[in-house]
C-alpha positions in Angstrom: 80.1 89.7 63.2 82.0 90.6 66.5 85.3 90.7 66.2 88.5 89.6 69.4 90.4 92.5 69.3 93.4 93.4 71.1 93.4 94.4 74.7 95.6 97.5 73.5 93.2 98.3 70.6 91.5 100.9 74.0 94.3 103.0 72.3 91.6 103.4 69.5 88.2 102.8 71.7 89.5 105.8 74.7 90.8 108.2 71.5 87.4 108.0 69.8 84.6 109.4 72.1 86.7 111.4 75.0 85.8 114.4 73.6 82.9 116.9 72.9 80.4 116.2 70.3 81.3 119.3 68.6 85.2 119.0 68.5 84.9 115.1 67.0 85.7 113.9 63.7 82.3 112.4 61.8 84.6 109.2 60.8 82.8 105.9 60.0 85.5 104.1 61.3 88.7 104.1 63.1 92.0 103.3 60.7 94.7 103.0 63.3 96.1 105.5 65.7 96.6 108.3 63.2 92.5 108.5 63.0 92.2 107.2 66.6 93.9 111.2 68.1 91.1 112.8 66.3 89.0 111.7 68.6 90.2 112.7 71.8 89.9 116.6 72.9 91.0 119.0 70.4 90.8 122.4 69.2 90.6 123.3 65.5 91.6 127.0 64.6 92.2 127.4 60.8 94.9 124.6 59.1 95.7 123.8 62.9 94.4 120.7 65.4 95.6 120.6 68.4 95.2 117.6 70.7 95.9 117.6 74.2 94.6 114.9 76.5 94.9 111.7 78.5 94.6 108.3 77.4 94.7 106.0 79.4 98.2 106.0 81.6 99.7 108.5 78.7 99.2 111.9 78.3 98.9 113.0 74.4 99.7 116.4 72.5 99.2 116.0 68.8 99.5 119.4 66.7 98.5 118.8 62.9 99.0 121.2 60.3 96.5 120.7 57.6 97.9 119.7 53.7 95.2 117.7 51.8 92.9 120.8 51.7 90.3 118.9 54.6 91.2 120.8 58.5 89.1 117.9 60.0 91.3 114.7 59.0 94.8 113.8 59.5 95.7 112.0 56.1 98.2 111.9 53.7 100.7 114.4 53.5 99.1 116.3 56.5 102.6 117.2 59.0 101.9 115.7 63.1 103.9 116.7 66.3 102.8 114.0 68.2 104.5 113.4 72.0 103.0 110.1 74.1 104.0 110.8 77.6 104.0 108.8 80.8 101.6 109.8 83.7 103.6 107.3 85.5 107.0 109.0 85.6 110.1 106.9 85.7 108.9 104.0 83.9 109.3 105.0 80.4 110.5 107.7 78.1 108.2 109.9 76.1 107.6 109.0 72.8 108.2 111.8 70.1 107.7 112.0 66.3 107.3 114.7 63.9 106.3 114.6 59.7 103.7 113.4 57.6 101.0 110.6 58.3 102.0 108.3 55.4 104.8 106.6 54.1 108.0 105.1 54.8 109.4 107.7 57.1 105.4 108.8 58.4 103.4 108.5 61.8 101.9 104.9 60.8 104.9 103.5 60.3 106.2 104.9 63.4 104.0 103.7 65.5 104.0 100.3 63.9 108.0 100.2 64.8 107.0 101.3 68.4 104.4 99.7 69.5 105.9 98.0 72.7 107.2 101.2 73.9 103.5 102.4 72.9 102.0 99.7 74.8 104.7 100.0 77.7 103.2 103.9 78.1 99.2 103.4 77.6 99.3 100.2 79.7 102.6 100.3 82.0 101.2 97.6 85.0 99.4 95.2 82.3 97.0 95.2 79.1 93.5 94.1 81.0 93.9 96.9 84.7 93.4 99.1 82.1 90.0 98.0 81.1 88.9 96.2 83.9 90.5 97.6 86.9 92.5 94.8 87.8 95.6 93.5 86.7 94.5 89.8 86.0 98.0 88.1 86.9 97.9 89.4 90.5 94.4 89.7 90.8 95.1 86.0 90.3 97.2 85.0 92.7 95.8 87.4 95.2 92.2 86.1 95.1 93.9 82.5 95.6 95.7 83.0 98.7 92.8 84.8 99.9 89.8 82.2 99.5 92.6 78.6 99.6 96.4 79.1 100.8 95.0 81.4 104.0 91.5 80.1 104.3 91.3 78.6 107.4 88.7 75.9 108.1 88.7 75.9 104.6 86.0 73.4 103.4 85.4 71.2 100.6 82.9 74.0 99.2 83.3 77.5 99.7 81.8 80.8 97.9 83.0 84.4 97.1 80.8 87.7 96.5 82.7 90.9 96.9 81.9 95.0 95.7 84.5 97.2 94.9 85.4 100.7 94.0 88.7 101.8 92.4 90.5 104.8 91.1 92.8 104.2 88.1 95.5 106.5 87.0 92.9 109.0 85.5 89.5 107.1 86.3 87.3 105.5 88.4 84.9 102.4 88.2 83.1 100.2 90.1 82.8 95.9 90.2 81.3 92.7 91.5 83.1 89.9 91.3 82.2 86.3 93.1 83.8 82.9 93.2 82.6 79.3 94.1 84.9 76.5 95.1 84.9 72.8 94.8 87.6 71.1 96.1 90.4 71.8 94.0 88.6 73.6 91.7 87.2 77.2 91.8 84.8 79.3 88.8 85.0 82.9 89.1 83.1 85.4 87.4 83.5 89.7 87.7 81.6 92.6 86.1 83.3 95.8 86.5 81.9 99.1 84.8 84.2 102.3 84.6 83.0 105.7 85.2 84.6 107.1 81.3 83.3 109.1 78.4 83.3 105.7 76.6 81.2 103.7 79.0 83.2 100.9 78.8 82.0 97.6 80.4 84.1 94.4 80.8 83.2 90.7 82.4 86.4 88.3 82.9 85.8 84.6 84.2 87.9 82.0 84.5 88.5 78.4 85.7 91.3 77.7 88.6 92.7 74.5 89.0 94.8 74.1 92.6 95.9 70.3 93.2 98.2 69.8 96.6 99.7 67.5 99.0 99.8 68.0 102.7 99.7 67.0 106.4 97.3 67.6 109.3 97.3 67.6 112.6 95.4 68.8 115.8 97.6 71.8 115.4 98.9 72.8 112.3 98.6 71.7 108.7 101.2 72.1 105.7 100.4 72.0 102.1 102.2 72.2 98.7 101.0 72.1 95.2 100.2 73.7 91.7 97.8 75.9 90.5 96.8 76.9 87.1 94.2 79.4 85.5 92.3 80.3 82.2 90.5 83.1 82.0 88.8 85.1 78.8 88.2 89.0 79.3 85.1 90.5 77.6 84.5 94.4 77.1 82.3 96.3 75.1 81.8 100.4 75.1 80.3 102.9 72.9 83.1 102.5 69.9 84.7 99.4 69.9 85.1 95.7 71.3 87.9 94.3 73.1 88.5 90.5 73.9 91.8 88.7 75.1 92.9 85.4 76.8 94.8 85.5 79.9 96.3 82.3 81.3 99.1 81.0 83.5 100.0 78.3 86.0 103.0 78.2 89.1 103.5 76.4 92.5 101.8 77.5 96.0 103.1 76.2 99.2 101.5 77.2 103.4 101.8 76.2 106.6 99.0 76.8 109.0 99.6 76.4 113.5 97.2 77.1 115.8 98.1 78.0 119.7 96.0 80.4 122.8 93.0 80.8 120.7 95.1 82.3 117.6 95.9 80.6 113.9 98.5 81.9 112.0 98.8 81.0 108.7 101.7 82.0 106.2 102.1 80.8 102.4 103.0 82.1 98.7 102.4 81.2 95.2 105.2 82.2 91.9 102.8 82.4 89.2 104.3 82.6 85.4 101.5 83.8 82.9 100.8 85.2 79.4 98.2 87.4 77.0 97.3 85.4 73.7 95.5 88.1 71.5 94.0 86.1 68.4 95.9 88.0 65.6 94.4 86.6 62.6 90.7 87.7 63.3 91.4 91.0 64.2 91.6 94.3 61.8 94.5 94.7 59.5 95.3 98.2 61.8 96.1 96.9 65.0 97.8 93.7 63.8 101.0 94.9 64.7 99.8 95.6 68.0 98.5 91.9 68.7 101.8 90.9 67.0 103.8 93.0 70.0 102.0 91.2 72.7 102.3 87.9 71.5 105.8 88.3 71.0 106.5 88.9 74.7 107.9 86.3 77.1 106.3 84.9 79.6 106.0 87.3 83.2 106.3 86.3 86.3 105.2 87.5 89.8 105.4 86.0 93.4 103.0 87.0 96.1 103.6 86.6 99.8 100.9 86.7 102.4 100.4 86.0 106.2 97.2 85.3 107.5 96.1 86.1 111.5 92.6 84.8 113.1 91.3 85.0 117.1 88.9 83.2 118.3 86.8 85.5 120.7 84.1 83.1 121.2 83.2 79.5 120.3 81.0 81.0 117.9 83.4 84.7 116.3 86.3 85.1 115.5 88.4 88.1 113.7 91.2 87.9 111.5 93.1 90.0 109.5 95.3 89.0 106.5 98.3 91.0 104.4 99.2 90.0 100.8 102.0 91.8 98.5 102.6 90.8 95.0 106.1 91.7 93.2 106.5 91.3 89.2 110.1 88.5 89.6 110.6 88.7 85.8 108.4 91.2 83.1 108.7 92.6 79.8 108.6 96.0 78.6 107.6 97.2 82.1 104.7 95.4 82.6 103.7 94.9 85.8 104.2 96.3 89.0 104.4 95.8 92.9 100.7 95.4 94.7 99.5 95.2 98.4 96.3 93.6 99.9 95.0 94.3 103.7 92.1 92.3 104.8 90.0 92.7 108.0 87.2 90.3 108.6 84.6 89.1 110.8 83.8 85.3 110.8 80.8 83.6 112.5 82.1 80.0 113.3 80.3 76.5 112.8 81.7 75.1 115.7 85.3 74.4 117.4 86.3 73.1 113.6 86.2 76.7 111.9 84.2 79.0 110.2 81.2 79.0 107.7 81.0 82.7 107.3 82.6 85.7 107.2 82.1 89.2 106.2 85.4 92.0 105.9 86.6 94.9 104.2 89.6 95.2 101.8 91.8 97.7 100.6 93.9 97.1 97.3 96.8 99.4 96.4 99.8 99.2 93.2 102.2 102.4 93.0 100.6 105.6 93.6 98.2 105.0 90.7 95.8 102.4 91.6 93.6 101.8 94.6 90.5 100.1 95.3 88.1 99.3 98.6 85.9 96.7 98.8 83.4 94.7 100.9 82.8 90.5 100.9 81.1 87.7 102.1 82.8 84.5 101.9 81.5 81.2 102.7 82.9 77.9 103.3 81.3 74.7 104.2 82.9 70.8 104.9 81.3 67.8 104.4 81.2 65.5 107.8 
């Protein structure tokens, strides 16, 4: 039966298979961290390992001198000097440990008493950019401003299909995502596949609910209100499964004025959200790590975007649109600034506003993330 497991349980999936066939361990199964590292790159030279790679955004160099006998495990009273260290300097101090795999003063243990610092290291922007390529929080409020608070001639039904390509601290991947809109309701759906020694494949959708008050005129328009957001993360690779629950809600506000053929429109939403991992149905391993993240407060990030559309014709227009997103309050480092630029073509219905557009867009988050895409957006209003 298939298992939710911890977004941070790719501490065990990345260890297991990002390494050659001939330098990996022949376990059955993975029984925390301490097996996890024998999975990654190694070298074996008599009672020495030695592990030295990347996982995820940490770098890891293991040495383990060989006790029990076996120079293939890492088990009992075998002696580790393990350092976890940042790729993204600044952010958060290397982790160090040195002595024997079990007991009361071993490596389990230590990493059990560590885990948010652990977490903090492997996944320093949030728990699913990791595994999907997008940080959902942001991606949240980004992909809202972008197809409601900016949309001009927004309708009362509008659609979303976008391709992207990203590079992520030490990989790459590529996604589709789409959307469709009713009213104050949108379904979104994205498939994003990363190019890693583990194959790993992930689908998140969600439901967004975005109820507002406002005022039009010939002119401008203004509008205020709420929006809220589930959303379930699925991803399966070559060793493990990993599920989590993603959800959060805040208030959205923009102000839209039209003058010499131009609209400008400028708005924001504060969005407070949270990671839920199920901790009771997941292995007895990682339960201290599903225990860290459900400990954590809630985090919350503002984004601020402008919006800026000529007409050229009665039938084009082309617009252009900025976004940046800015953690207000998070925990254990989690999350970080963002930017989006937008550049888009739009073929218009009449003199009330578009139907269709097509445009580029470039993503970027400290000097570790970026991502292009292209899109086709739709939007259509009932007369």
């Amino acid at each position: 039966m298939r298992r939710f497991l911890p977004t941070a349980v790719p501490v065990a999936i990345a260890i297991q298979l990002l390494c050659p066939t001939s330098a990996r361990a022949q376990l059955t199964e993975v029984n925390g961290l301490g097996d996890a590292i024998l999975r990654l790159n190694r070298d074996v030279s008599g009672n020495l390992q030695h592990v030295l790679d990347n996982l995820f955004s940490g770098h890891i160099d293991a040495t383990i001198i060989n006790i029990d006998g076996n120079p293939e495990n890492f088990a009992g009273n075998d002696i580790v000097a393990f350092t976890l260290t940042p790729l993204r300097r600044g952010r958060v101090a290397p982790l160090s440990f040195s002595g024997p795999r079990e007991g009361d003063n071993g490596f389990d243990k230590f990493i059990q008493d560590n885990a948010q610092q652990v977490l903090a290291i492997l996944f320093p922007a949030s728990l699913t950019e990791s595994v999907t390529g997008i940080d959902v929080a942001q991606h949240r409020s980004q992909e809202f401003l972008v197809s409601t608070v900016l949309a001009s001639g927004r309708g009362d039904i509008g659609g979303r299909v976008e391709f992207e390509s990203f590079d992520l601290d030490q990989s790459t991947g590529d996604a589709i995502q789409g959307m469709f809109r009713w009213k104050i309701a949108s379904f979104d759906g994205r498939y994003a596949k990363l190019r890693d020694t583990l194959d790993t494949k992930s689908f998140t959708g969600g439901v967004n609910a975005h109820p507002y008050w406002g005022q039009r005129t010939t002119s401008s328009e203004w509008r205020v209100g709420a929006n809220g957001y589930f959303s379930v993360m699925y991803s399966t690779s070559s060793a493990l499964s990993v599920d989590s629950l993603d959800y959060g809600a805040g208030p959205w506000g923009s102000f839209r004025k039209e003058f010499s053929g131009f609209t400008t429109t400028v708005g924001g939403i504060v969005l407070g959200s949270d990671t839920h991992i199920p901790s009771g149905v997941i292995d007895e391993e990682f339960r201290f790590i599903a225990d860290a993240v459900n400990e954590r407060e809630i985090r919350w990030d503002m984004t601020l975007g402008g919006a800026l559309e000529k007409r050229l014709t009665n039938s084009f227009a082309l617009g252009g649109q900025f976004l940046h997103s800015q953690p207000l309050k998070s925990e254990g480092d989690s999350g970080r600034s963002s930017q989006l630029f937008i550049i888009d073509f739009g073929f218009l219905r009449n003199s009330t506003g578009k139907t269709l557009d097509v445009g580029y867009r470039y993503s970027t988050g400290d000097d570790q993330y970026r991502a292009n895409a292209i899109f086709m957006n739709a939007n259509f209003a009932f007369d």
